[in-house]
C-alpha positions as CSV (number, residue, x, y, z in Angstrom):
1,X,16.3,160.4,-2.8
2,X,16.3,156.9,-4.0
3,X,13.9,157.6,-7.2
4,X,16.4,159.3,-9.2
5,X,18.9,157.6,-11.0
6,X,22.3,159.5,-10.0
7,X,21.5,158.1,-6.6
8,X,21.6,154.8,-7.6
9,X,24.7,155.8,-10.3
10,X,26.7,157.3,-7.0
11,X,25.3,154.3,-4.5
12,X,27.2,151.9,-6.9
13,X,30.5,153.6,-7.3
14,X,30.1,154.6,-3.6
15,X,30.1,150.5,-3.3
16,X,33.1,149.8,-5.6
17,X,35.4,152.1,-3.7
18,X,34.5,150.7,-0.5
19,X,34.9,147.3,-1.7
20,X,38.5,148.4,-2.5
21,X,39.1,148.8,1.0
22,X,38.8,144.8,1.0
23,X,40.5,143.7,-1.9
24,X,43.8,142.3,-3.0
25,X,45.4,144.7,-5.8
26,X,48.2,142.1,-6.7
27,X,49.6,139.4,-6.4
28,X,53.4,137.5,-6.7
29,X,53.3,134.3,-8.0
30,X,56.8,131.8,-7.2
31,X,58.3,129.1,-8.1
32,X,54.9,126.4,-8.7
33,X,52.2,128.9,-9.2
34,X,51.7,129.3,-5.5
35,X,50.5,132.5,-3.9
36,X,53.8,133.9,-2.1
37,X,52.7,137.7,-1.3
38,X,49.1,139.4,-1.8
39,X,49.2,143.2,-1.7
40,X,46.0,145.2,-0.5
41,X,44.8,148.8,-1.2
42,X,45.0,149.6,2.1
43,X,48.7,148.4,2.8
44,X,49.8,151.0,0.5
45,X,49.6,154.8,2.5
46,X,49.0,156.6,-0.5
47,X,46.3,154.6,-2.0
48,X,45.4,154.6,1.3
49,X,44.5,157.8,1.9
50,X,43.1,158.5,-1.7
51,X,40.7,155.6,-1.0
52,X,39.4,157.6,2.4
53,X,39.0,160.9,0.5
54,X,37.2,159.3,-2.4
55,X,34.8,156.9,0.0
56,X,34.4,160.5,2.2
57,X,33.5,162.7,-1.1
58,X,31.2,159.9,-2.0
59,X,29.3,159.3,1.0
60,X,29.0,162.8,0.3
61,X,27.8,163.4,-2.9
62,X,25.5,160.6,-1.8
63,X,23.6,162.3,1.2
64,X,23.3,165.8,-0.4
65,X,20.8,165.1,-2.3
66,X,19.1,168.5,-2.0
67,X,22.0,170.6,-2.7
68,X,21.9,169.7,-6.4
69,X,25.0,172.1,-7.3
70,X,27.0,170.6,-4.2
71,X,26.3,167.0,-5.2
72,X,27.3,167.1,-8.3
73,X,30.6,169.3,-7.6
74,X,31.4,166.3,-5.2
75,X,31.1,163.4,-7.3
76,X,33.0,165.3,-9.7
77,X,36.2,165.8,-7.0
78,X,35.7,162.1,-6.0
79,X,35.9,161.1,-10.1
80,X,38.6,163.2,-10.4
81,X,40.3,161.7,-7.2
82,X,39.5,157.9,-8.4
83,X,41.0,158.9,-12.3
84,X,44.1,159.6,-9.8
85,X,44.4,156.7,-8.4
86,X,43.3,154.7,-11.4
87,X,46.4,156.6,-13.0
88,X,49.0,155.6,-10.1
89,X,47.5,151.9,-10.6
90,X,48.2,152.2,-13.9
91,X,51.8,153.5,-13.6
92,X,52.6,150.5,-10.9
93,X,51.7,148.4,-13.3
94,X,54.3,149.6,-15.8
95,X,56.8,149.5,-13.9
96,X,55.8,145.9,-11.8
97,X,58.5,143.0,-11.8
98,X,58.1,140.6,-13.3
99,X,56.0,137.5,-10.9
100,X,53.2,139.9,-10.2
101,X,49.6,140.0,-11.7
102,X,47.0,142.5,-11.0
103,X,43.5,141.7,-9.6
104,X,41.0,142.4,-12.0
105,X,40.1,145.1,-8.9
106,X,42.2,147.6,-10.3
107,X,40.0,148.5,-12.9
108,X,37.7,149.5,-10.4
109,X,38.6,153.0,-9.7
110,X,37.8,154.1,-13.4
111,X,34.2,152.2,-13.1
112,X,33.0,153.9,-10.2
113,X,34.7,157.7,-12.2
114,X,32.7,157.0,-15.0
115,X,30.0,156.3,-12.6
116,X,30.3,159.4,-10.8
117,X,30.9,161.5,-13.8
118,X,27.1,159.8,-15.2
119,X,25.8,160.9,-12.4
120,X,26.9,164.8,-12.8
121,X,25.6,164.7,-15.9
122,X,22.3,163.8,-14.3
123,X,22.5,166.0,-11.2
124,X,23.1,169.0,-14.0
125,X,20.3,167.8,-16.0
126,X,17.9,167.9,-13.0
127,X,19.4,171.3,-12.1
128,X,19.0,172.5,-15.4
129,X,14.7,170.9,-15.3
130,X,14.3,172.7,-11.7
131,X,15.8,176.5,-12.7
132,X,13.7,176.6,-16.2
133,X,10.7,175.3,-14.1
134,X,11.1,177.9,-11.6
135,X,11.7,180.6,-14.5
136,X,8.4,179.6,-15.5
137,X,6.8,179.9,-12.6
138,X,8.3,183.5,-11.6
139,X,6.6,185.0,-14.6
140,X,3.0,184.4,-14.0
């Protein structure tokens, strides 16, 4: 499991999105530069809820490791789910008042997407190895 390198590629973005569960997405800064309110992933229900699908479909794609096909179909959903949530971060930010800065966290969901979609790329690539050795095999 551990000596390819998609399993190390989905281990890491498996570790970004759960260190989202912990982190502070923004801040409001008052009067003084002091800390007045600190908003968290989890506070949110919607980012809520993508963050449990995304952790579930990558704990997924991370212990199916020999279901190539399934394994990389899930880290593709869960890339696809983070590039959603990257894109709702994205359009709170637009639309933030002014006062509140965003924790360098937020660019997490797209790291751990790119991550994930690396990692397809490799699960297809070792897919691809396996069928054209068994081809080769079949016609001895």
């Amino acid at each position: 499991m551990w000596q390819r390198i998609q399993t190390l590629y989905l281990a890491l973005a498996t570790a970004l999105v759960v260190t989202l569960f912990f982190s502070v997405k923004s801040f409001t800064v008052g009067s003084g530069g002091a800390h007045l309110d600190e908003v968290k992933y989890v506070a949110f229900i919607p980012y809520l809820i993508l963050l449990i699908v995304a952790g579930l479909l990558q704990l997924l794609s991370l212990l199916t490791f020999r279901v190539r096909v399934f394994q990389m179909r899930t880290a593709v959903l869960s890339a696809l789910v983070l590039l959603g949530l990257q894109g709702w971060l994205v359009f709170d930010y637009l639309v933030a008042p002014e006062g509140v800065i965003f924790k360098w966290t937020a660019i997490l969901p797209l790291a751990a997407a790119i991550l994930d979609f690396i990692a397809a790329r490799r699960i297809l690539r070792d897919q691809l190895l396996v069928e054209s050795a068994s081809r080769l095999r079949s016609r001895k």
